[in-house]
TORLOMI-914167 format. One record per residue (C-alpha): residue number from 1; x, y, z. Coordinates in steps of 0.05 Angstrom, whole numbers. Example, Ala and Ser with C-alpha at 12.3 -4.5 7.8 and 13.67 -1.06 7.14 Angstrom:
2
SITE|k|c1|c2|c3
SITE|1|246|-90|156 .
SITE|2|273|-21|143 .
This chain:
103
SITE|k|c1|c2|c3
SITE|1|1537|1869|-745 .
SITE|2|1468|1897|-723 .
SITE|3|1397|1859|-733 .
SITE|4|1383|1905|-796 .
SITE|5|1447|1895|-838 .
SITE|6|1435|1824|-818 .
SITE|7|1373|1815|-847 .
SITE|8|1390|1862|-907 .
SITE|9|1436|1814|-919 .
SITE|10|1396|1753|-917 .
SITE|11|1339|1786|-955 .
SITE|12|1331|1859|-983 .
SITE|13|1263|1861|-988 .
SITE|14|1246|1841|-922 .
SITE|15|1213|1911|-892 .
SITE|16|1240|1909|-810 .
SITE|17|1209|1966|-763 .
SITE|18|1228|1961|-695 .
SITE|19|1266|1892|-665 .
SITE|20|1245|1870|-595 .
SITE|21|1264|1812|-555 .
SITE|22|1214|1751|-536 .
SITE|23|1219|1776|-465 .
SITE|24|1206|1847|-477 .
SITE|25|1154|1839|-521 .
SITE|26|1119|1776|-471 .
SITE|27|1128|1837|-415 .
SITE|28|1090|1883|-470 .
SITE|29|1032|1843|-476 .
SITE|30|1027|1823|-404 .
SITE|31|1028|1896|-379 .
SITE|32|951|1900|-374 .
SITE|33|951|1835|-329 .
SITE|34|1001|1863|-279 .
SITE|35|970|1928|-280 .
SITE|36|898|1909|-263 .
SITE|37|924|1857|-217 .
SITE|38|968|1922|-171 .
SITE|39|897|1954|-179 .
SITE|40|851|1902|-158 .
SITE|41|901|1887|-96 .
SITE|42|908|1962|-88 .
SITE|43|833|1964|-73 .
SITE|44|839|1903|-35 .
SITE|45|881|1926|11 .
SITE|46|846|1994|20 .
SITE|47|778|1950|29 .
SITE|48|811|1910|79 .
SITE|49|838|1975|116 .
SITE|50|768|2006|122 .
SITE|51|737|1943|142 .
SITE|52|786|1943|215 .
SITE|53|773|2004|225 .
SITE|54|693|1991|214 .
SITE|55|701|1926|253 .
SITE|56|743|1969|312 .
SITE|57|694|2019|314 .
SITE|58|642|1966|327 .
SITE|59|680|1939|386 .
SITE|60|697|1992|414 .
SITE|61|625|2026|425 .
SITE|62|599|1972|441 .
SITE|63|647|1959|493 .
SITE|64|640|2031|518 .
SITE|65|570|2018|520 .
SITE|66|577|1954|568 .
SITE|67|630|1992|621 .
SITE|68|581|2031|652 .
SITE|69|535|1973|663 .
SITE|70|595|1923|683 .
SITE|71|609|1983|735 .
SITE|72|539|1980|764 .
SITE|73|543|1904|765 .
SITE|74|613|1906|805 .
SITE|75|578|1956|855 .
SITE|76|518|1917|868 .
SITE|77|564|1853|884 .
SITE|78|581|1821|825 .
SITE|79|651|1789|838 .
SITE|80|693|1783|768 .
SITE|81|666|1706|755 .
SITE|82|600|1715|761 .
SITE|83|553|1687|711 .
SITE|84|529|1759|694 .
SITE|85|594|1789|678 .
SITE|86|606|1728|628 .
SITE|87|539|1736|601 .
SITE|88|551|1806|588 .
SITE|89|622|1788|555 .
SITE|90|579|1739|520 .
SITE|91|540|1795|489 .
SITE|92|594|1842|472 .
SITE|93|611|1807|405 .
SITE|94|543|1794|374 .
SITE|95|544|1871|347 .
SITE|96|609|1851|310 .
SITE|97|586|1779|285 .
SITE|98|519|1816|258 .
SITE|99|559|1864|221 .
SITE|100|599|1814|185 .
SITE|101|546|1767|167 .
SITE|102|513|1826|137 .
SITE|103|568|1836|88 .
C-alpha cells in the first residue's frame, strides 16, 4: 500500500503533495551549505595555486639575480664557506619574507 492510499485511509481530507524522506529533504535544505562550501574551497585552492607560483617566481629572480654576483665572488677567491657567500644566501630570502608579510 503506497503513502497516499495510506493516508486516504487514515484521513480523507488530509491534502498530500509530494512525500519526501527526512534524509532527502535534510540533503534539500543543506544544498546551499555544501555548495558554497565546494566554492569557497574551489577558490581556495585556486588562491593557494597562484600564490606558489607568485612565491616561485619571487625565488627564482631573485636567485637569478644573485648567480652572477656569487660567480664574481667565486672568481675573486671566495671558497664555498665564506662569510660572503652565506651572507648573500642570507639575503636571498628577504624578497620572499617581504612579499608575504605584505599580504
Amino acid at each position: 500500500m503506497g503513502h497516499f492510499a495510506l493516508v486516504r485511509r487514515l484521513d480523507p481530507e488530509v491534502w498530500i503533495w509530494q512525500t519526501t524522506t527526512a534524509e532527502r529533504h535534510i540533503g534539500i535544505v543543506r544544498l546551499p551549505w555544501r555548495l558554497g562550501a565546494f566554492v569557497l574551497t574551489a577558490v581556495a585552492a585556486i588562491a593557494l595555486t597562484i600564490a606558489t607560483i607568485g612565491l616561485y617566481g619571487i625565488v627564482s629572480y631573485t636567485v637569478a639575480q644573485r648567480t652572477y654576483e656569487v660567480g664574481i665572488r667565486m672568481s675573486l677567491g671566495a671558497g664555498s664557506r665564506s662569510r660572503r657567500l652565506d651572507a648573500c644566501s642570507a639575503r636571498g630570502p628577504r624578497p620572499a619574507a617581504t612579499a608575504l608579510r605584505a599580504e
